[in-house]
C-alpha positions as a Markdown table, in Angstrom:
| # | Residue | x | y | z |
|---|---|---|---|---|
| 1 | Unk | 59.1 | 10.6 | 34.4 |
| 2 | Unk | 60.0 | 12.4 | 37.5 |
| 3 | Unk | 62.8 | 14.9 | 37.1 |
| 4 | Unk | 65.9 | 15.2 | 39.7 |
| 5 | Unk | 67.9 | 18.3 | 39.6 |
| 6 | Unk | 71.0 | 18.7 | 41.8 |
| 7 | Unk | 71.0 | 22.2 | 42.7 |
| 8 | Unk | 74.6 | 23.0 | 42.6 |
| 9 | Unk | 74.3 | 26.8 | 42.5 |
| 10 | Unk | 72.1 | 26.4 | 46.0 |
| 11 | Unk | 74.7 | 23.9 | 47.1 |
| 12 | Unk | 77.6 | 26.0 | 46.6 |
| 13 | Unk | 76.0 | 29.2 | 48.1 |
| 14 | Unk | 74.8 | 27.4 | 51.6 |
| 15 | Unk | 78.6 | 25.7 | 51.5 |
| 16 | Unk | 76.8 | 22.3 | 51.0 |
| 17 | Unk | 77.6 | 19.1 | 49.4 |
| 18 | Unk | 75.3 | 18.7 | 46.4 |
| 19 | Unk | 75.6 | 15.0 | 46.4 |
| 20 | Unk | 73.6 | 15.4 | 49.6 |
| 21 | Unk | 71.1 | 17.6 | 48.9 |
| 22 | Unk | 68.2 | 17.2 | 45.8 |
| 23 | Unk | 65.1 | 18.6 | 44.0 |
| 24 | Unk | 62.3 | 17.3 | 42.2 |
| 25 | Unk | 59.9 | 18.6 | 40.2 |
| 26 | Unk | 56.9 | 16.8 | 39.8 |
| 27 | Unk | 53.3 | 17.0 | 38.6 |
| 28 | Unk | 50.4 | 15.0 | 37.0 |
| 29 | Unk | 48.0 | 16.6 | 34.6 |
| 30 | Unk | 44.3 | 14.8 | 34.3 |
| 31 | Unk | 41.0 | 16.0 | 32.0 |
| 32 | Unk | 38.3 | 14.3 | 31.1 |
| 33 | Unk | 35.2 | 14.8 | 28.9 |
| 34 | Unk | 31.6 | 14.3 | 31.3 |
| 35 | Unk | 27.8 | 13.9 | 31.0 |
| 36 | Unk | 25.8 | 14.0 | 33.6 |
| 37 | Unk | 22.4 | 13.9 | 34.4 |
| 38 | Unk | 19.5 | 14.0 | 37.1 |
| 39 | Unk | 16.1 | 13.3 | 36.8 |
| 40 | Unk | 12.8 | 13.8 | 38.2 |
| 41 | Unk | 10.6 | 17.0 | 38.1 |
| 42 | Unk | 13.8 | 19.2 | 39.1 |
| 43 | Unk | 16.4 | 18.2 | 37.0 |
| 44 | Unk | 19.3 | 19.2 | 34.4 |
| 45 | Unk | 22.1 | 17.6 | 32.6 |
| 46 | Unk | 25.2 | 18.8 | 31.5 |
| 47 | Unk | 28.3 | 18.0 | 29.4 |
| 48 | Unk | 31.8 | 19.3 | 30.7 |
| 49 | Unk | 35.5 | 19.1 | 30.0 |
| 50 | Unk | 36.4 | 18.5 | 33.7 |
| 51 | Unk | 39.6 | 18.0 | 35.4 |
| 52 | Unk | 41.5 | 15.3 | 37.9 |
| 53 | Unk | 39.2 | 12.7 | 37.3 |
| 54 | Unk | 41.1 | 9.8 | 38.0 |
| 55 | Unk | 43.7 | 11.4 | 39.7 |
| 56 | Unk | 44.2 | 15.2 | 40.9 |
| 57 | Unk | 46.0 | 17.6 | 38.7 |
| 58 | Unk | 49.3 | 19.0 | 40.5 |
| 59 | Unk | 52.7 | 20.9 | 40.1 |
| 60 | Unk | 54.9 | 20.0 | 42.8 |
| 61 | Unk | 58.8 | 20.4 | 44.4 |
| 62 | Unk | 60.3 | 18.3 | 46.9 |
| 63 | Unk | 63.9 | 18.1 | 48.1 |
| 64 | Unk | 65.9 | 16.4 | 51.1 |
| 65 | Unk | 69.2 | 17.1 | 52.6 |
| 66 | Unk | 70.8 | 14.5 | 54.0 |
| 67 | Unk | 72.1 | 15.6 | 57.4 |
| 68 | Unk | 74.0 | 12.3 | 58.2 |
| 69 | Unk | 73.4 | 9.7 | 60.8 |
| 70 | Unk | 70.3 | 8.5 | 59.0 |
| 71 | Unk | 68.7 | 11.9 | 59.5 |
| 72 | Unk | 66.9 | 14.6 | 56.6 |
| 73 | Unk | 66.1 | 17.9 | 56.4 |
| 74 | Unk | 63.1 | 17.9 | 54.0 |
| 75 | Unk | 60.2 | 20.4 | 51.7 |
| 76 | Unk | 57.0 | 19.4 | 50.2 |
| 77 | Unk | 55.0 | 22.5 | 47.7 |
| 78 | Unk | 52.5 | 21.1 | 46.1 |
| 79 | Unk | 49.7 | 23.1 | 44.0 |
| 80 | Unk | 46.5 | 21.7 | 42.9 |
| 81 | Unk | 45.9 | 22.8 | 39.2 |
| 82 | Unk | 42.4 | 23.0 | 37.5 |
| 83 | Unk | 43.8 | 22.4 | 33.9 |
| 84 | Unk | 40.8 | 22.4 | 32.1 |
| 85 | Unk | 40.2 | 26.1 | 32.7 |
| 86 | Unk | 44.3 | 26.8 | 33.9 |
| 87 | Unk | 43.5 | 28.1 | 37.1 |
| 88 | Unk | 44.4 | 26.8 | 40.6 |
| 89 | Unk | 42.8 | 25.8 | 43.9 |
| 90 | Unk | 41.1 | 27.1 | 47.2 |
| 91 | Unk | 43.9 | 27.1 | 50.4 |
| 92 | Unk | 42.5 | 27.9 | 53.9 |
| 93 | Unk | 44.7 | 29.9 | 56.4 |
| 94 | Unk | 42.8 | 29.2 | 59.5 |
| 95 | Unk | 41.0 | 26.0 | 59.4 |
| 96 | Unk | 37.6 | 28.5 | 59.5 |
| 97 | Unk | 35.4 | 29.1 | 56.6 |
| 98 | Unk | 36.4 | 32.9 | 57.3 |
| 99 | Unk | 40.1 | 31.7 | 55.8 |
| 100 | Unk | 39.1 | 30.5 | 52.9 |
| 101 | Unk | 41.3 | 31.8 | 50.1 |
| 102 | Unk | 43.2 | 31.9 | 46.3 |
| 103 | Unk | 40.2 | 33.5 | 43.6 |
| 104 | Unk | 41.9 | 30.9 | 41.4 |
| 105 | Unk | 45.2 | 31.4 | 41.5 |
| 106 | Unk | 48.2 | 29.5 | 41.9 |
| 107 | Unk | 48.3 | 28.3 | 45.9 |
| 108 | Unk | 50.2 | 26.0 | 47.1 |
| 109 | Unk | 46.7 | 23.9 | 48.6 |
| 110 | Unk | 47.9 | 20.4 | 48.9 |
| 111 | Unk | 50.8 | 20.8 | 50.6 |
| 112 | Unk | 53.5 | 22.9 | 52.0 |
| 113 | Unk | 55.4 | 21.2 | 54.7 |
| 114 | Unk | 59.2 | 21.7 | 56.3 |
| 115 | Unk | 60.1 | 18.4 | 57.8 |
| 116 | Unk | 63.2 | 16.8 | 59.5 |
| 117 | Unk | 62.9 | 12.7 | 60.0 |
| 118 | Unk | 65.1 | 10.3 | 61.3 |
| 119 | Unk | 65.3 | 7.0 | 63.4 |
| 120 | Unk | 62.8 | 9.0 | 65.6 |
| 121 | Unk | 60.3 | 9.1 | 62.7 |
| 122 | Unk | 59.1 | 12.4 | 61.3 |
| 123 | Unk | 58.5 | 15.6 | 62.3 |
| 124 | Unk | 56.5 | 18.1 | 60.2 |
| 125 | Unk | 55.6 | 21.7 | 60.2 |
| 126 | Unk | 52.7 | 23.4 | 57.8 |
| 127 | Unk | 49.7 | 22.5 | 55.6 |
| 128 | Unk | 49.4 | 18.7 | 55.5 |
| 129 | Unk | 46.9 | 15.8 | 55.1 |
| 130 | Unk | 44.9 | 15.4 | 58.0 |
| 131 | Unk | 45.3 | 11.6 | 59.2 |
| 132 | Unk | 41.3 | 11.2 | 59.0 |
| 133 | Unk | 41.6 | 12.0 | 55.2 |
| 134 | Unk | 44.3 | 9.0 | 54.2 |
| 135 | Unk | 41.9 | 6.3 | 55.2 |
| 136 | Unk | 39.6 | 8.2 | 52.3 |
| 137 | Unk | 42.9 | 8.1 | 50.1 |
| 138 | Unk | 43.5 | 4.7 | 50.3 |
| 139 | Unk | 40.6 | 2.1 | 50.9 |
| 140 | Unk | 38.7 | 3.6 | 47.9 |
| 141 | Unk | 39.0 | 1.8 | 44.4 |
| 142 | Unk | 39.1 | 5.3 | 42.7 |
| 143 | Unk | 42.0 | 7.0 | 45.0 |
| 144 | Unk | 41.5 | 10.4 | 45.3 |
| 145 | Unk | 40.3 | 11.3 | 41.9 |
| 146 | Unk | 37.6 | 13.9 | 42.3 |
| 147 | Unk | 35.7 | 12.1 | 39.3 |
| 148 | Unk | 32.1 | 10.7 | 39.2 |
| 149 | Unk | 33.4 | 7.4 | 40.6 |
| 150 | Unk | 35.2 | 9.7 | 43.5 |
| 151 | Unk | 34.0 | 8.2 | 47.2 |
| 152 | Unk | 30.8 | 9.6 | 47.7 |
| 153 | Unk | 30.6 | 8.6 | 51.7 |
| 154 | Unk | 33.3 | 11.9 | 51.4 |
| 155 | Unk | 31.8 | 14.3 | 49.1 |
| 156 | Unk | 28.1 | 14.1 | 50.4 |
| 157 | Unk | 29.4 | 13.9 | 54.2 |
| 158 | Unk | 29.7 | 17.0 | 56.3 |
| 159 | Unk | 33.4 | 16.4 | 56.9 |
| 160 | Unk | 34.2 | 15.5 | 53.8 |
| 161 | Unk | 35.3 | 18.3 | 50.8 |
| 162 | Unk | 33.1 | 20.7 | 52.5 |
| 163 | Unk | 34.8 | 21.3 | 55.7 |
| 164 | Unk | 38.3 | 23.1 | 56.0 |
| 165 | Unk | 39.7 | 20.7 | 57.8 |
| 166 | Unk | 37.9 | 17.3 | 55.8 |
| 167 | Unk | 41.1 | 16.8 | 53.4 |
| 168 | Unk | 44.1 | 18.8 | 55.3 |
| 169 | Unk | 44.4 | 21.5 | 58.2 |
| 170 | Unk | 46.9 | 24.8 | 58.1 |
| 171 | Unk | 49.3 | 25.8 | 60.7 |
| 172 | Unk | 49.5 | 22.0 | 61.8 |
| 173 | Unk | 52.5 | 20.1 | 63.5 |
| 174 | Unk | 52.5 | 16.4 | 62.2 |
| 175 | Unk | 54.4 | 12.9 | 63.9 |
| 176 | Unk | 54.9 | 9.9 | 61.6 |
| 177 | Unk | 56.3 | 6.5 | 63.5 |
| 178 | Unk | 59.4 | 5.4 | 62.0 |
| 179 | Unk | 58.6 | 2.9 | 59.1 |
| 180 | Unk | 60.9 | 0.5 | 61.2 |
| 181 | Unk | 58.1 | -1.0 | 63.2 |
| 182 | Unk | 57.2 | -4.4 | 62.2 |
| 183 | Unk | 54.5 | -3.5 | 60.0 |
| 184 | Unk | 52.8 | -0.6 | 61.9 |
| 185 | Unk | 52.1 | 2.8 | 61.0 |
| 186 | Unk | 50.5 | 6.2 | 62.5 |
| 187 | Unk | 51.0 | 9.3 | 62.6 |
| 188 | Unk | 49.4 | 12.6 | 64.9 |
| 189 | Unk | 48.6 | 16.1 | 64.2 |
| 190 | Unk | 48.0 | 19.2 | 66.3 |
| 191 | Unk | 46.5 | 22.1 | 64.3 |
| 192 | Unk | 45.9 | 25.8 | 65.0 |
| 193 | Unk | 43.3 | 28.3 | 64.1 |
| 194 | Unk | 45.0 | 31.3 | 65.5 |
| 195 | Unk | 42.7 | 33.1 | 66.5 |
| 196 | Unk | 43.0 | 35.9 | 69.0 |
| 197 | Unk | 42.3 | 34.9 | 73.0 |
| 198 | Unk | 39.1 | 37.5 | 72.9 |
| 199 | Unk | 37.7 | 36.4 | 69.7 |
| 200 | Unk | 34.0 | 36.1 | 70.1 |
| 201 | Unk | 31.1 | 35.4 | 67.8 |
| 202 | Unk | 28.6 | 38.1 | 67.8 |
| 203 | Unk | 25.2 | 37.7 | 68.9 |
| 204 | Unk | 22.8 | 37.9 | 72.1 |
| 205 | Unk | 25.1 | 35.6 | 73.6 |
| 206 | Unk | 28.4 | 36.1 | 72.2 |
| 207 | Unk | 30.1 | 32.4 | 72.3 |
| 208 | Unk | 34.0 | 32.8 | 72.3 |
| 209 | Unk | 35.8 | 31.2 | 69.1 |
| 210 | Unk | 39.3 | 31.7 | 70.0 |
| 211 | Unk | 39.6 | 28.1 | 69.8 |
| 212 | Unk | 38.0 | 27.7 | 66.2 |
| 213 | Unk | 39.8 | 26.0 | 64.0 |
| 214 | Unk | 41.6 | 24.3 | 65.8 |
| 215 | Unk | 42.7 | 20.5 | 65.2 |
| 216 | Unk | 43.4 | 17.2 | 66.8 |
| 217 | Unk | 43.2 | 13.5 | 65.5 |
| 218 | Unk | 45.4 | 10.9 | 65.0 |
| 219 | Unk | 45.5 | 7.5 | 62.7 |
| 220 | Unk | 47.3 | 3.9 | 63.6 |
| 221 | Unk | 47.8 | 1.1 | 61.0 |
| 222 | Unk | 49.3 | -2.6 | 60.4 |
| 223 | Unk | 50.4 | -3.5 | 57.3 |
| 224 | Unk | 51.9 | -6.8 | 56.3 |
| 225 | Unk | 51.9 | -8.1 | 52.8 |
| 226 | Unk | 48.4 | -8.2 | 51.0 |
| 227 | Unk | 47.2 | -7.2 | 54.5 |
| 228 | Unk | 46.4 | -3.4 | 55.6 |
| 229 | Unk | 43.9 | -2.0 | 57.9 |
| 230 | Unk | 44.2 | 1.0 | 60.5 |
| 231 | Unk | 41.7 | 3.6 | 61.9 |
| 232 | Unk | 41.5 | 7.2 | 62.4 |
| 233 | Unk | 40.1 | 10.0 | 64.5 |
| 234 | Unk | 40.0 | 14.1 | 64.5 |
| 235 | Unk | 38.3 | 16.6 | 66.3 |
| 236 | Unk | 38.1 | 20.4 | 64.5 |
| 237 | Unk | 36.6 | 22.9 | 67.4 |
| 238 | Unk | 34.2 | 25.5 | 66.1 |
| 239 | Unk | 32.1 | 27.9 | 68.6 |
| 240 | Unk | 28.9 | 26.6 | 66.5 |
| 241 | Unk | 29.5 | 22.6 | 67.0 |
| 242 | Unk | 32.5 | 20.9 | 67.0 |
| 243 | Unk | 33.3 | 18.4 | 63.9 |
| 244 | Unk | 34.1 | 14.9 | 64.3 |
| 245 | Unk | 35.3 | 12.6 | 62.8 |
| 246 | Unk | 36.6 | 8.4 | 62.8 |
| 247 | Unk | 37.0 | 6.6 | 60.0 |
| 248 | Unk | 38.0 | 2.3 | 60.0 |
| 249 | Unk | 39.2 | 0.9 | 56.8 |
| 250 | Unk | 40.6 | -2.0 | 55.7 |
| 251 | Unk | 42.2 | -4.3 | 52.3 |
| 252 | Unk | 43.4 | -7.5 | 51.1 |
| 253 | Unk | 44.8 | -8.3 | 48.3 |
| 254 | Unk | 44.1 | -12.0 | 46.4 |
| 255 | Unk | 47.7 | -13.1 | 45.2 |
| 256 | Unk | 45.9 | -16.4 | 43.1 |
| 257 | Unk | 43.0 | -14.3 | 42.0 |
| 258 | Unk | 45.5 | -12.2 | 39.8 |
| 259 | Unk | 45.7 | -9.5 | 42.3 |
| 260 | Unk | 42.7 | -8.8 | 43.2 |
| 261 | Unk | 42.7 | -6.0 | 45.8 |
| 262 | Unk | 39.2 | -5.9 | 48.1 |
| 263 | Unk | 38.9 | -3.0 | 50.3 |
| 264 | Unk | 35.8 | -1.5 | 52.1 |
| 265 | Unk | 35.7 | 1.9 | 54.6 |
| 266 | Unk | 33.6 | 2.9 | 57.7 |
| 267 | Unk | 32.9 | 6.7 | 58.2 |
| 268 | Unk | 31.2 | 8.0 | 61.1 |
| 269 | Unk | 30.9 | 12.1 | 62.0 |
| 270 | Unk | 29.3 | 14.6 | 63.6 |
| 271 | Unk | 28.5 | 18.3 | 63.0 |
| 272 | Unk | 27.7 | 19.7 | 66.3 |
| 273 | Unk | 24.3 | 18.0 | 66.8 |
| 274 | Unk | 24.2 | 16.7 | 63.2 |
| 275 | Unk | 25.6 | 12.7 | 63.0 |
| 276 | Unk | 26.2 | 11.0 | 59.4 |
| 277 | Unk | 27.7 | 7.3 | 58.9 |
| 278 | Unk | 28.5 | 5.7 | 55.5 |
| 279 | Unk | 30.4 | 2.5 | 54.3 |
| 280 | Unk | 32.2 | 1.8 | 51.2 |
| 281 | Unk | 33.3 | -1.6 | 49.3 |
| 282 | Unk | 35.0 | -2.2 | 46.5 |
| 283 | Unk | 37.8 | -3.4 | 44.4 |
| 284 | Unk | 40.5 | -3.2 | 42.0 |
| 285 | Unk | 41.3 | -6.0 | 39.5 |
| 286 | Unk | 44.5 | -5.9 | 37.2 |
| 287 | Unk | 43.8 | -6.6 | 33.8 |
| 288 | Unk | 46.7 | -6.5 | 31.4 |
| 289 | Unk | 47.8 | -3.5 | 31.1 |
| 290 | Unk | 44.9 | -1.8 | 33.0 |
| 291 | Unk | 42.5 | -2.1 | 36.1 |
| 292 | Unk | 39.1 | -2.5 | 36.6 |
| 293 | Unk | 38.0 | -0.5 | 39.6 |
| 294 | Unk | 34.5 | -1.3 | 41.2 |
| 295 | Unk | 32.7 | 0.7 | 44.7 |
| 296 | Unk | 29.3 | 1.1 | 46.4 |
| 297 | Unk | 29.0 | 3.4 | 48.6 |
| 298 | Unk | 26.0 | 4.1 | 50.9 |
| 299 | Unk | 25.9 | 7.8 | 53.1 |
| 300 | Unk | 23.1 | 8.8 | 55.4 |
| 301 | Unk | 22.5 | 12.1 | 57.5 |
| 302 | Unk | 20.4 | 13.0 | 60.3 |
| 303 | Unk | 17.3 | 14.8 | 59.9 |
| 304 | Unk | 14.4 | 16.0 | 62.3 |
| 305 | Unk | 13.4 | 14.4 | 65.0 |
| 306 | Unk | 10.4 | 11.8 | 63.7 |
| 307 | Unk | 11.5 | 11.8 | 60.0 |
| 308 | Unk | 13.6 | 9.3 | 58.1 |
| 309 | Unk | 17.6 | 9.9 | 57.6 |
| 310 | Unk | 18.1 | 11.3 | 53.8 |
| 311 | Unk | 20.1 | 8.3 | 52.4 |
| 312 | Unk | 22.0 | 8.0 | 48.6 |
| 313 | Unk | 24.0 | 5.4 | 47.8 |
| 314 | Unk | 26.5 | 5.4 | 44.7 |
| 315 | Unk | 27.8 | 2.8 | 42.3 |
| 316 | Unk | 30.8 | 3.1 | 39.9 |
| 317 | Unk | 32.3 | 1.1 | 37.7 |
| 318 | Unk | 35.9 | 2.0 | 36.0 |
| 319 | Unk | 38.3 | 1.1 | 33.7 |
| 320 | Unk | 42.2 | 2.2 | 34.0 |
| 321 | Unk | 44.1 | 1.4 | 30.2 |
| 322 | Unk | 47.8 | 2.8 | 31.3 |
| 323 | Unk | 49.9 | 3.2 | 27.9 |
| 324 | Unk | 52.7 | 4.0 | 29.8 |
| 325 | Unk | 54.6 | 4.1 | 33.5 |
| 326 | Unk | 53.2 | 7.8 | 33.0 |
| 327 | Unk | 50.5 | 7.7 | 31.2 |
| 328 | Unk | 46.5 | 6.0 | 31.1 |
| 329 | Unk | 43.3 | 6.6 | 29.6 |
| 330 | Unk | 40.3 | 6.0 | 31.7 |
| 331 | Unk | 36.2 | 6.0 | 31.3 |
| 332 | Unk | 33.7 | 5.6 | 34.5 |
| 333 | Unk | 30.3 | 5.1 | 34.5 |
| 334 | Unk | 28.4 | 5.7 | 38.1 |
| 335 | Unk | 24.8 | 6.2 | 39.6 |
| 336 | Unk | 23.1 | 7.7 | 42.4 |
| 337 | Unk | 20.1 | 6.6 | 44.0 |
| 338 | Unk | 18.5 | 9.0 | 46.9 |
| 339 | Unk | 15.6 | 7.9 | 49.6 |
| 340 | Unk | 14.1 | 10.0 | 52.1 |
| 341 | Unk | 14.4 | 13.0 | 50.8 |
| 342 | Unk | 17.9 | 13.4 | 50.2 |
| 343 | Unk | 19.1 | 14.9 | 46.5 |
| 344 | Unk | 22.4 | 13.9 | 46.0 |
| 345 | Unk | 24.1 | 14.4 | 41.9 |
| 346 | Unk | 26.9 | 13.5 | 39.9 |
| 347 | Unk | 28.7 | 16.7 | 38.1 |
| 348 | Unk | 27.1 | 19.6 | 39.8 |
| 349 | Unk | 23.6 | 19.0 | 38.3 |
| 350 | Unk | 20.4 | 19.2 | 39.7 |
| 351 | Unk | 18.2 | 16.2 | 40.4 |
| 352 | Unk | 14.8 | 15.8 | 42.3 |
| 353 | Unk | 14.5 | 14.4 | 46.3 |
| 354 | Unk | 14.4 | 10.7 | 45.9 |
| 355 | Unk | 15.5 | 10.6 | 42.2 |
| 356 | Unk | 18.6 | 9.4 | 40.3 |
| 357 | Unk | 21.5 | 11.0 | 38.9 |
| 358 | Unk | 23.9 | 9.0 | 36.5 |
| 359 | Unk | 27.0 | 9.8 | 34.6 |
| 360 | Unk | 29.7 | 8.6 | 32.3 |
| 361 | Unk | 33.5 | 10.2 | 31.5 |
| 362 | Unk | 36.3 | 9.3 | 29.4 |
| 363 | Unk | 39.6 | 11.4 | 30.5 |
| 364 | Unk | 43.2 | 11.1 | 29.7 |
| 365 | Unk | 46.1 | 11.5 | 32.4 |
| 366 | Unk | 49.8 | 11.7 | 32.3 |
| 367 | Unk | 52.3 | 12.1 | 35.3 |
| 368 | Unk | 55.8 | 13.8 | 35.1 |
């Protein structure tokens, strides 16, 4: 359960109303026991004790002042946490692969964002979710869990967890509408790399980066009831080849077939000259006190000119058992197939061109 504390101490010192002003403390841990396995002449299988399977591990503080008139000074820190081995995450600083940073410490990754809303909507200032990234987020079955049921079209694509800007962008100005809008949603982001105006990439032909890393895109949405679809779009500018990126998804949820939520997800992108395109459909089906979560998912890439696109496609099949508001137990089985070359595995193993690679885990999670 989520923990409030009213900072008095904070309160008093700033000359502040405590009533007004709050913290939380929140955080979710997740590990799960894995075995996966390739196949073909270049293979290997491994067991691990892996971590935010079903959902991503996380220590987090939030707080709001209220500033009156319906506006709200606002913080977001939010750290990943690899709990299986107690180290952190990766940040970025620049939106460049030259920014990546952390060793495995304690950063605050996910999010750390100074925000002030209001009738207006909302306004925020640091590292945040780019809007490209919450289509991912929520027209997938299996959320943002980085397990083997986690959405392939993203972890295989070029934009996906491999590029610094394929989950959130640094130094980034955010809008949100107002949620006052009949049902529609959307929100914009500006993002810098901060480089310096002569920056230049060495080389025969130097190419100026002074504009690497930086960010554009923006996402719009209707939701009404069972009903929710909305499309994205960002652009992140690199000297090399821009990435880019649109996403479409869409759900609806069944009211007489006990819930039933169906969902699916376009993804189309571009790496400098490089295109990839996946889909994803699925479902979630309350059971009781659990869910039965359901996705295929089908990615291919470009390759050279007169040969076929390297294609994988992933199914995965979950169950959800919560024991609690907090708490749930979990096991996912999932398969990749590969065509045309392409080599894609579950769990960091290694499995042959055009081969299989399958996988089963049974984790535990608990939220506070």
């Amino acid at each position: 359960m989520k923990k409030t504390f009213v900072a008095a101490a904070a309160c008093a010192a700033a000359s502040m109303a405590c009533a007004q002003s709050s913290v939380t403390l929140f955080g979710v841990l997740d590990a799960a026991v894995a075995y996966t396995t390739g196949s073909g002449p270049i293979s290997s299988s491994k067991w691990q004790l892996t971590n935010s399977s079903n959902t991503f591990s996380r220590l987090g503080f939030r707080g709001t002042e209220d500033l009156g008139g319906g506006y709200a000074a606002g913080f977001w820190l939010e750290a990943g946490l690899q709990n299986d081995a107690g180290t952190g995450y990766l940040t970025n600083t620049n939106n460049q692969i030259s920014g990546t940073t952390g060793s495995g410490g304690l950063t605050w990754s996910r999010r750390s964002t100074v925000s002030l809303s209001g009738p207006f909507g909302e306004v925020r200032l640091g590292r945040d979710y780019t809007p490209t990234f919450w289509n991912t987020a929520l027209f997938d079955p299996f959320g943002t869990g980085g397990g083997i049921g986690a959405n392939h079209v993203y972890f295989a694509s070029q934009s996906g967890l491999a590029a610094p800007t394929g989950t959130r962008a640094s130094n980034s100005v955010g809008y949100f509408l107002p949620p006052s809008l009949g049902g529609f949603y959307g929100q914009l982001m500006i993002a810098t790399g901060e480089n310096d105006s002569r920056a230049v990439l060495p080389g025969p032909i130097p190419l100026s980066t002074k504009d690497d890393g930086n960010y554009a895109g923006g996402r719009v949405g209707y939701l009404n009831g069972p009903f929710n679809v909305a499309i994205a779009t960002g652009k992140t500018t690199y000297a090399t080849g821009d990435l880019r990126m649109t996403n479409f998804g869409i759900s609806y949820v069944v009211e007489s077939l006990m819930n039933l939520k169906l969902m699916a997800e376009y993804y189309d992108e571009s790496l400098g000259s490089i295109d990839g395109e996946g889909a994803l459909v699925g479902l979630n089906l309350p059971v009781g006190p659990g869910e039965i979560k359901l996705s295929y998912a089908r990615y291919e890439r470009d390759a050279l000119i007169g040969l076929p696109k390297p294609t994988s496609a992933k199914v995965a099949l979950g169950y959800v058992h919560n024991l609690s508001k907090r708490s749930a137990a979990y096991v996912t089985v999932a398969r990749i197939s590969n065509s045309n070359g392409a080599a894609q595995s579950l769990g960091g193993v290694l499995t042959s061109p055009n081969s299989a690679s399958t996988g089963t885990e049974f984790g535990f999670r608990t939220a506070f």
